[in-house]
C-alpha positions as a printed NumPy array, in Angstrom:
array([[  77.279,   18.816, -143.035],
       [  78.365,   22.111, -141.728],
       [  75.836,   24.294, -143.165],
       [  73.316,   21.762, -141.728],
       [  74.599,   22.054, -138.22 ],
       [  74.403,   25.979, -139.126],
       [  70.736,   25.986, -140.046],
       [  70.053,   23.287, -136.976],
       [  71.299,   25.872, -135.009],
       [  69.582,   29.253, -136.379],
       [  66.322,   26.818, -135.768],
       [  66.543,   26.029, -132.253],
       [  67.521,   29.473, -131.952],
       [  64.46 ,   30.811, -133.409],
       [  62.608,   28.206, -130.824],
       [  63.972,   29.595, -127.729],
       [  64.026,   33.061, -128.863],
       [  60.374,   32.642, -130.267],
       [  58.476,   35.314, -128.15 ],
       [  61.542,   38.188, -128.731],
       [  61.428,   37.252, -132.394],
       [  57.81 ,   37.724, -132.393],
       [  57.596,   41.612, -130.791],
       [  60.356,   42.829, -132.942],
       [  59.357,   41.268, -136.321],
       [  55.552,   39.653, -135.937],
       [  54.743,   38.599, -139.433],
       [  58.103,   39.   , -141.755],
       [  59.852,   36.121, -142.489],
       [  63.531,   36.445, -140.647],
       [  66.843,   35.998, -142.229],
       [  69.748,   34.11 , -140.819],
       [  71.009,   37.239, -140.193],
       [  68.276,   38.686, -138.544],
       [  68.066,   35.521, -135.897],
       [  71.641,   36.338, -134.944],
       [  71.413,   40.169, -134.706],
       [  68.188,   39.505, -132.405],
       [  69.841,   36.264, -130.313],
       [  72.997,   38.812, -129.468],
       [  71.22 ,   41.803, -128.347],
       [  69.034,   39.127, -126.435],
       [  71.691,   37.868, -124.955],
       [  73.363,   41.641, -124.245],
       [  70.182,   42.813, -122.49 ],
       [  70.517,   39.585, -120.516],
       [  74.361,   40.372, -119.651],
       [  73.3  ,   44.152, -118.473],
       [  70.234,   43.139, -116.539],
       [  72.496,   40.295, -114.709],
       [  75.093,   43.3  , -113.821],
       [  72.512,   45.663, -112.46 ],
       [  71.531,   42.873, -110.087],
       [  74.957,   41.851, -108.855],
       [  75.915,   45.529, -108.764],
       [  73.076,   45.795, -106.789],
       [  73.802,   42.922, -104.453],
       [  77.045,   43.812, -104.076],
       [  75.902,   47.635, -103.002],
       [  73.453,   46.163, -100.496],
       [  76.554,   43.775,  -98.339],
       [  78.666,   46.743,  -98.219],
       [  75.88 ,   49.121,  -96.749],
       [  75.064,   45.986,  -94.309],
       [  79.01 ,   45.921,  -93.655],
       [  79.292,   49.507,  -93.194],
       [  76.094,   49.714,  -90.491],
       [  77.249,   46.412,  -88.695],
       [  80.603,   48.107,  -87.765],
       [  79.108,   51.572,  -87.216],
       [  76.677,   49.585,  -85.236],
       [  79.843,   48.537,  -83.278],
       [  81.165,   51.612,  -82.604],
       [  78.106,   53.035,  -81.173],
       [  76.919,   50.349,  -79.107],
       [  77.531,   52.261,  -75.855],
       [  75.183,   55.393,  -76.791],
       [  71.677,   54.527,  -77.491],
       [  71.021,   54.928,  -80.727],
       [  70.307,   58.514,  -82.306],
       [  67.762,   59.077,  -85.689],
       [  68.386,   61.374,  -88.252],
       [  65.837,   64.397,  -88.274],
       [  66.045,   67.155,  -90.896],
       [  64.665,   69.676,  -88.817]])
């Protein structure tokens, strides 16, 4: 029963997982093992991708926090451009 619900498991991962499992190993037959070690770095590059875009997000309210209050400030004087030279 358990090693059943094991192997069920390793399966469906293989099914959702099909198109990794297929640029890293094309025609060897996979191992258990092999299913996991690809379905957790899968899932890591997920995790890091999903940081870099929150991180991202994150950066881009504080920069529109940070010009809405200088915006604030400066509302009096017309506004100015930066020019390097």
């Amino acid at each position: 029963m358990r090693r059943d619900r094991i192997n069920s498991s390793i399966e469906q991962l293989k099914m959702l997982l099909k198109d990794e499992l297929k640029a890293r190993q094309p025609s060897s037959k996979l191992e258990k093992a092999d299913v996991l070690e690809m379905a957790v770095a899968y899932l890591k590059s997920k995790t890091a991708e999903q940081s870099y875009a929150d991180g991202f997000a994150r950066c881009l309210e504080e920069t529109a926090r940070f010009l809405s209050a200088h915006n604030q400030l400066t509302t009096d004087k017309p506004p100015q451009l930066w020019r390097p030279w």
